[in-house]
C-alpha positions in Angstrom: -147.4 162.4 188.6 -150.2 162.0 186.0 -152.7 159.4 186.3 -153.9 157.5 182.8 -157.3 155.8 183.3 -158.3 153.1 180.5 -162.0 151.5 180.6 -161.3 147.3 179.7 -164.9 146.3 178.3 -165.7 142.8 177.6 -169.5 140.8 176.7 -169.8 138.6 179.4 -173.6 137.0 179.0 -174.9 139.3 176.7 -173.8 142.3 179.5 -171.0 144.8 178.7 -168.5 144.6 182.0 -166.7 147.7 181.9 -163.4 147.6 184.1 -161.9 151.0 184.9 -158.3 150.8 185.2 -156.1 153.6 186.7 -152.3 152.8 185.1 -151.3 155.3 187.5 -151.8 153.2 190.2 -150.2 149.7 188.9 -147.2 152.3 188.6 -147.4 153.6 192.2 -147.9 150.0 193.3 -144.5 149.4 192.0 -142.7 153.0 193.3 -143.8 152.5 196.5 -143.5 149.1 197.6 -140.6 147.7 195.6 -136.8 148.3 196.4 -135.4 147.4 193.6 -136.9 149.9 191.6 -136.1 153.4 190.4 -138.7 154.2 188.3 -141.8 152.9 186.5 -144.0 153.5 183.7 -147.2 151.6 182.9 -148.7 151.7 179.3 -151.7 150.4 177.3 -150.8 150.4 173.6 -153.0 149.1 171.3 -156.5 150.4 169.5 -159.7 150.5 171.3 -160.8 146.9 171.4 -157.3 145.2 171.3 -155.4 147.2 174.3 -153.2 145.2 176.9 -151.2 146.9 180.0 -147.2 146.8 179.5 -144.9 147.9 181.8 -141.5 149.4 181.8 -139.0 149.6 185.1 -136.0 151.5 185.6 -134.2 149.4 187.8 -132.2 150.8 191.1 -128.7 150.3 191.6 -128.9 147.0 193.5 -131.3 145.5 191.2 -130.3 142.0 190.0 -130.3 141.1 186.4 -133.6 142.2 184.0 -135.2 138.3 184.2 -134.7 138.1 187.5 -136.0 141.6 188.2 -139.1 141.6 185.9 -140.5 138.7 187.6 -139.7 139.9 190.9 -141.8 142.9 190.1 -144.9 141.1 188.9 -144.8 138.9 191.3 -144.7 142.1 193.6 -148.0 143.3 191.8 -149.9 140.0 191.8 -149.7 140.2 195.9 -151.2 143.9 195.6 -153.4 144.0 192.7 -156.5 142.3 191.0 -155.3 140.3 187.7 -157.0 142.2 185.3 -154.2 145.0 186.9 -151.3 142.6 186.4 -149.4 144.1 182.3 -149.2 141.2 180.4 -145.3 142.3 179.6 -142.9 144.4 181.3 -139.2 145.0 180.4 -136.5 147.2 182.3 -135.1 150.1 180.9 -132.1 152.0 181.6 -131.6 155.5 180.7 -128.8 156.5 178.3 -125.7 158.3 179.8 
């Protein structure tokens, strides 16, 4: 598995906070504690000072309906991860046949 890293840096009081943010670990979050998934991919498209964490899910074979499943999965991350970790969007994906 390859592991993205992306520094978050915001001014807070005239200080630089620099958050270090491993996407490959939102991903494994997701892999390894949620049943409904197949697969997962966590991104972080936009330029340097505008970037925002998306995720995609492939969903298992039992999985419920994309809604359904996309907030079952954040909600899954917001149990295990720090907010700042949390993609602001996520959508399921299914592979072509």
């Amino acid at each position: 598995m390859v592991w993205w890293s992306l520094l978050v840096g915001r001014i807070c009081r005239s200080r630089l906070v620099v958050i270090r943010i491993e996407l490959g670990e939102i991903e494994a979050q997701v892999l390894t504690g949620h049943p409904l998934v197949r697969e997962a991919v966590v991104t972080a498209p936009g330029d340097r000072h505008h970037r925002r964490l998306v995720g995609y899910v492939q969903p298992g074979p039992d999985a419920p309906d994309e809604p359904t499943l996309t907030a079952n999965v954040l909600e899954h991350l917001r149990q295990r991860l720090p907010a700042y970790m949390i993609p602001t969007s996520s959508s399921c994906f299914r592979p072509s046949r």
